[in-house]
Backbone as CSV, one residue per row, in Angstrom:
resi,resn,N_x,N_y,N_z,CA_x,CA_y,CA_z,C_x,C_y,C_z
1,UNK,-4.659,16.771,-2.141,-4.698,18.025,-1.414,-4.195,17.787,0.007
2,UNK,-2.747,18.961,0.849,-2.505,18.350,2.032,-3.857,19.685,2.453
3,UNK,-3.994,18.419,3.601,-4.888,19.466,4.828,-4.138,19.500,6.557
4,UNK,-4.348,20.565,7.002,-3.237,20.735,8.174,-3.929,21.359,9.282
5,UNK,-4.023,20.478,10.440,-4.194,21.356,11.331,-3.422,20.823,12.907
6,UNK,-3.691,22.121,13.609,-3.063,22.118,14.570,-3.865,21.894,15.913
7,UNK,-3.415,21.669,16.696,-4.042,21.757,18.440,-2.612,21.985,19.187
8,UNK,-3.293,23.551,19.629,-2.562,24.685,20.525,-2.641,24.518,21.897
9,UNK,-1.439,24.613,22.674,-1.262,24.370,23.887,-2.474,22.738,24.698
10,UNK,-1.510,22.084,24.053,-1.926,20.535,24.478,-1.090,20.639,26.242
11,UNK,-1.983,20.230,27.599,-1.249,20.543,28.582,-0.492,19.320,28.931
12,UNK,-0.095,18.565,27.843,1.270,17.366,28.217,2.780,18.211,27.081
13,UNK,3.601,18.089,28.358,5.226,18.192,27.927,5.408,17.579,26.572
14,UNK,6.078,18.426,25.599,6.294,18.065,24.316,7.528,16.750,23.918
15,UNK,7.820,16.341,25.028,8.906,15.003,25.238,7.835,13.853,25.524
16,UNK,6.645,14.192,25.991,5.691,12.849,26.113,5.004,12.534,24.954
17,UNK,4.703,13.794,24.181,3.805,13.887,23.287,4.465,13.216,22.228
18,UNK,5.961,13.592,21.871,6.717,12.918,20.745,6.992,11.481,20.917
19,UNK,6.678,11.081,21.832,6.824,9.448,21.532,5.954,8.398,20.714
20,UNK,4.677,9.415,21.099,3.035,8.912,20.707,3.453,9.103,18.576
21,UNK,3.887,10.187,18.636,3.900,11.311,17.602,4.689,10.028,16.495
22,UNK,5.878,9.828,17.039,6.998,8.806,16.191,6.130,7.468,16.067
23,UNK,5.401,7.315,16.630,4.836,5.771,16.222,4.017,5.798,15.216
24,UNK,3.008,7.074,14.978,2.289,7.664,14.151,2.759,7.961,12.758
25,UNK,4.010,8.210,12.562,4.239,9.552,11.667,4.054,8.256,10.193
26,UNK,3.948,8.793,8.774,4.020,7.944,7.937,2.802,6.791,7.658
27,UNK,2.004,6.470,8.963,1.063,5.334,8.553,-0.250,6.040,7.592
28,UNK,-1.458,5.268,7.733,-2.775,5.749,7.032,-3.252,6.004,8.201
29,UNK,-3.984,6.820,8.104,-5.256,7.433,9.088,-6.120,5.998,10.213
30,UNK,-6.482,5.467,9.142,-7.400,4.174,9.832,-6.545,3.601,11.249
31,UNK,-5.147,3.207,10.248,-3.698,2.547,11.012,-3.622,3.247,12.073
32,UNK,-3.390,4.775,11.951,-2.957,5.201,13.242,-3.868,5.315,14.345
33,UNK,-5.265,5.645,13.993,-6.250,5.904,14.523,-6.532,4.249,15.428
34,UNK,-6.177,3.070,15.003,-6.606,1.913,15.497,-4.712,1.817,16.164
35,UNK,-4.113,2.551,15.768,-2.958,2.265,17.057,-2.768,2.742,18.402
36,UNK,-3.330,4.288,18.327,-3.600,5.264,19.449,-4.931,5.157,20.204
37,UNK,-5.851,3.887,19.434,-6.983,3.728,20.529,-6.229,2.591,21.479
38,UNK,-5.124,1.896,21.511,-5.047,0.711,22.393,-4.196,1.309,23.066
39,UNK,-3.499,2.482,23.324,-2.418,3.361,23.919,-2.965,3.414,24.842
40,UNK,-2.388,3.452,26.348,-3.132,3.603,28.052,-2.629,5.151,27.985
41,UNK,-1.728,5.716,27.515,-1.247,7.733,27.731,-2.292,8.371,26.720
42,UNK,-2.596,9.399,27.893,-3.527,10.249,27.556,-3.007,11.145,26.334
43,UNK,-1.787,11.564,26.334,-0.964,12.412,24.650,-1.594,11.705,23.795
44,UNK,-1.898,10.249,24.044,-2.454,9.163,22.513,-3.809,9.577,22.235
45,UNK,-4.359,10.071,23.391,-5.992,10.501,23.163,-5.905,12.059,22.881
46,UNK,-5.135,12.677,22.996,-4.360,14.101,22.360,-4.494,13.825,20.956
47,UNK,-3.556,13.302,20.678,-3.052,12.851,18.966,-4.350,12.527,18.027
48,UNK,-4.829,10.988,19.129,-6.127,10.852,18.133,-6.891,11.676,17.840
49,UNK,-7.049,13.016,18.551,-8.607,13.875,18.164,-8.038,14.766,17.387
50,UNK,-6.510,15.075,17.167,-6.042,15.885,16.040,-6.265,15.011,15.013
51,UNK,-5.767,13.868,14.844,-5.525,13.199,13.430,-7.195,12.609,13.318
52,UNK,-8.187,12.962,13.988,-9.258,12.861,13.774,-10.081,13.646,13.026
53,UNK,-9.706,14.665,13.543,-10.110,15.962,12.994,-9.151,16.424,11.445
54,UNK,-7.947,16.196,11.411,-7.583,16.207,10.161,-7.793,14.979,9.030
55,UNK,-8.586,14.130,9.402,-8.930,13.191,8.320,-10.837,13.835,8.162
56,UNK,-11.634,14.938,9.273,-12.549,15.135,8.797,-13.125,16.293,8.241
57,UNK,-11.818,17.251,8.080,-11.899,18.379,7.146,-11.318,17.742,6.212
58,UNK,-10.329,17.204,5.892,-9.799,16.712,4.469,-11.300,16.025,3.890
59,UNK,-12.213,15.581,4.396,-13.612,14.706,3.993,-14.381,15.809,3.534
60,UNK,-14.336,16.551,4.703,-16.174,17.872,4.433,-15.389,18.430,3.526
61,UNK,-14.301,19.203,3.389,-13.827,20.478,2.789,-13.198,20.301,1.565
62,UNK,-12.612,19.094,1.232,-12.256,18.741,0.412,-12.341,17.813,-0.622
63,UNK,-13.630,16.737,-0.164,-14.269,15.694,-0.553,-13.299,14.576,-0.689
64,UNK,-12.303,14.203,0.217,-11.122,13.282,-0.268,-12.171,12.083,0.927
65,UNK,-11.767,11.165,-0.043,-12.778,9.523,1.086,-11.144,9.393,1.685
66,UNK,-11.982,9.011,3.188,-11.143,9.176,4.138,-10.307,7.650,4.380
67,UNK,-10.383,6.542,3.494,-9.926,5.342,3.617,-8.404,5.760,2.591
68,UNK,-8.580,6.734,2.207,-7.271,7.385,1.405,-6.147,7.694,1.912
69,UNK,-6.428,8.718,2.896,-5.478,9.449,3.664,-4.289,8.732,4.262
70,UNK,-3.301,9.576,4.219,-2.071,9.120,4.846,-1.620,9.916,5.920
71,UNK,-0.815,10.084,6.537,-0.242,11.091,7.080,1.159,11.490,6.749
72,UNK,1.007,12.671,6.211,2.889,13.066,5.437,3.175,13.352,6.462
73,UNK,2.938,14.482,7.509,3.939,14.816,8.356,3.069,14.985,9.983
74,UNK,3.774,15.105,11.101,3.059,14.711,12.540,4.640,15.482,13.603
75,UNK,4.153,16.249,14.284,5.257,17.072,15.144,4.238,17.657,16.321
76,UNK,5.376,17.563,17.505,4.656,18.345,18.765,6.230,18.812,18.900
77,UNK,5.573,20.482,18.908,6.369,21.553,18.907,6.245,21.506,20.734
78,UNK,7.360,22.373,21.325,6.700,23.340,22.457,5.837,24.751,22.289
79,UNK,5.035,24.326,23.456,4.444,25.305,23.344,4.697,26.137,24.597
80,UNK,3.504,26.884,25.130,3.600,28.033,26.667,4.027,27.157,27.748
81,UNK,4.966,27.498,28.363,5.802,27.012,29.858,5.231,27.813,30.818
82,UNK,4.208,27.399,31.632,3.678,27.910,32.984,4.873,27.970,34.006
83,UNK,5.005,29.165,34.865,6.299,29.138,35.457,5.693,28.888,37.086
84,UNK,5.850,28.159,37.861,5.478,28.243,39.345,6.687,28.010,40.304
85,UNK,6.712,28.576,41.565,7.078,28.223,42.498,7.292,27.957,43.652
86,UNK,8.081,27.427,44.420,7.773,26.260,45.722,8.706,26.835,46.179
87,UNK,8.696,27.083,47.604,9.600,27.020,48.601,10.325,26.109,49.048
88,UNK,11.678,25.974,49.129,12.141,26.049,50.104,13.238,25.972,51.356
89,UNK,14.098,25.257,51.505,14.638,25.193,52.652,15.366,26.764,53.060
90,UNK,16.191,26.858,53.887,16.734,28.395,54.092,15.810,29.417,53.551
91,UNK,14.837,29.553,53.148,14.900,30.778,52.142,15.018,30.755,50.770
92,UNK,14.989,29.643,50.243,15.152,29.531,48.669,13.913,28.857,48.329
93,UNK,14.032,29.084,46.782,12.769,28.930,45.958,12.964,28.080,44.704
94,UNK,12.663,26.967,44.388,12.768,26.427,43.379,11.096,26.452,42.366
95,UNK,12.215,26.200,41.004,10.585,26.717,39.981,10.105,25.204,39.404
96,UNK,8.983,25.520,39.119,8.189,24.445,38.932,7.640,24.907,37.545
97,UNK,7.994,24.320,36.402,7.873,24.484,34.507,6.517,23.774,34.169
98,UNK,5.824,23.946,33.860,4.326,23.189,33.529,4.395,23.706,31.814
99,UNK,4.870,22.474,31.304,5.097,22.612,29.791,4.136,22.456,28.609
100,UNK,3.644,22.960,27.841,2.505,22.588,27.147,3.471,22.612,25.701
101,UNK,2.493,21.783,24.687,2.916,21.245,23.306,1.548,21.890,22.384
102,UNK,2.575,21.675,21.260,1.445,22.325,19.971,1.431,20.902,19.093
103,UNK,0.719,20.228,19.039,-0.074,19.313,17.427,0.577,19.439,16.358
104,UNK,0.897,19.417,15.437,0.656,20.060,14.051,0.543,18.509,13.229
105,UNK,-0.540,18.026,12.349,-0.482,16.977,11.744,-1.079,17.607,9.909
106,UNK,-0.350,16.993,9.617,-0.534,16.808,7.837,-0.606,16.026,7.538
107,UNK,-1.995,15.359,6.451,-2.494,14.410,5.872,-2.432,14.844,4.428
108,UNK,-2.503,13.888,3.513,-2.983,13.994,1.912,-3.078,12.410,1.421
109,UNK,-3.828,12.686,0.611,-4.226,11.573,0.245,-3.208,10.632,-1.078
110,UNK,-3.417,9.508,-0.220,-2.172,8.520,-1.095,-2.389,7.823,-2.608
């Protein structure tokens, strides 16, 4: 059974998040989960509590033992772009993009 979930507007840029994301994609749950605890970027502590949480509904909801799981698929979409801006020299205004990412991880069991 795949189980899927997401975490909406993560507030790291979806170019930081995909690096974490590619090291992840394809391993077992345990694997990734013991790769993203030795990570110093906070996106890795992002990732882990998604792929945490999708190895513990695939458990309650579905009864799959969680030494099973794999991960089929792992993506950080963009998400909402906060728009701000700064002044300045002459009279001009430059914008300031505060980028947020969406999760999406899929597990099933191997």
């Amino acid at each position: 059974m795949k189980v899927k979930v997401v975490a909406k507007d993560i507030g790291m840029p979806p170019r930081k998040v995909r690096l974490i994301v590619n090291l992840v994609r394809g391993k077992k749950v345990s694997d990734a989960l013991a790769t993203l605890s030795f990570m110093p970027s906070p996106a890795a502590r992002a990732v882990a509590k998604v792929v945490k949480s999708a190895a513990a509904n695939a458990e309650n909801n579905y009864q799959t033992p969680s030494g099973d799981l794999r991960i089929v698929a792992i993506n950080a979409d963009e998400g909402r772009t906060l728009k701000r801006f700064r002044p300045q020299a002459r009279g001009r205004i430059s914008p300031i993009l505060k980028r947020s990412s969406h999760v999406t991880v899929l597990v099933e069991e191997a």
